[in-house]
N, C-alpha and C positions, 0 to 999 in steps of 0.2 A: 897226686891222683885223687881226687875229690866225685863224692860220688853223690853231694849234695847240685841243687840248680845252681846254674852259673847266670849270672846276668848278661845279656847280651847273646845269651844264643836261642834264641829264638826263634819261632815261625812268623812269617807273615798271612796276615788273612785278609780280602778285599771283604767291605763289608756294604751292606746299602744303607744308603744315607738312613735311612727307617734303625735300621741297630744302631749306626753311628750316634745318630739322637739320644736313643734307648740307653747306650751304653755310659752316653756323656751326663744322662740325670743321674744315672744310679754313684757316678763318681761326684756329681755337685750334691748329692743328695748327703753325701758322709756314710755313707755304707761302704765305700772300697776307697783304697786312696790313691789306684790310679787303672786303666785300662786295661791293665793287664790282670791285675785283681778280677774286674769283674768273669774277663773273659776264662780266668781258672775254676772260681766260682761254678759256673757255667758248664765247665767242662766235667767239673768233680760230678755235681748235678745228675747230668746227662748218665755220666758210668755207672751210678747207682742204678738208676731209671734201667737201662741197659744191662744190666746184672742181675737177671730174677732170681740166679741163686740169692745171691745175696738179698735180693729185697725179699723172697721169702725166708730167709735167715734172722732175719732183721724183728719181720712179722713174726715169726715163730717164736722169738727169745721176748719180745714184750707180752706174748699172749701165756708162755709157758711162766717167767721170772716171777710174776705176783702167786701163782700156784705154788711152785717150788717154795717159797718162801711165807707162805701160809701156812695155817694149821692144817695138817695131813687127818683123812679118816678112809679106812682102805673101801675097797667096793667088794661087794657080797653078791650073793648070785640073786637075792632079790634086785638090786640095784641093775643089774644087769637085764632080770625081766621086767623090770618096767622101761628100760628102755626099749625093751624089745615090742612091750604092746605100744609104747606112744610112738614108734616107727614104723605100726601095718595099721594109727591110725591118721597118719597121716594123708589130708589130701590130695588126690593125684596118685597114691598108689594103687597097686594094685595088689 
């Protein structure tokens, strides 16, 4: 009972000559080394894109990981009113 991909069991998919093509450079091109490669590729792809938790998980840990791992200096209540004035004076507020 294997819970790994088996070969041979697969889906079929019609595709238009247009992917067909598409599909047959990216395999002569030496990026995949055969059609089914790309079309996983592809698939992995797509579920990311598809996944906004994730893609703002993703976004969140590259934007937070170089802070966390920086020099830390805490914020003080100055720091806090100057954010406060450069935010009533921003353009377009009111």
């Amino acid at each position: 009972m294997g819970y790994g991909p088996r070969e041979g069991s697969g889906v079929q998919v019609m595709l238009t000559k247009d992917l067909e093509r598409f599909m047959a450079r990216k395999v002569e091109g030496g990026g995949y080394a055969n059609a089914s490669d790309v079309v996983r590729d592809a698939l992995r792809s797509f579920r990311a894109k598809d996944d906004l938790a994730e893609l703002d998980s993703q976004e969140l840990a590259e934007m937070l990981l170089p802070a966390v791992r920086g020099r830390h200096r805490p914020l003080m209540a100055k720091h806090f009113d100057q954010l406060r004035l450069r935010a009533r004076r921003k353009p377009g507020r009111r």
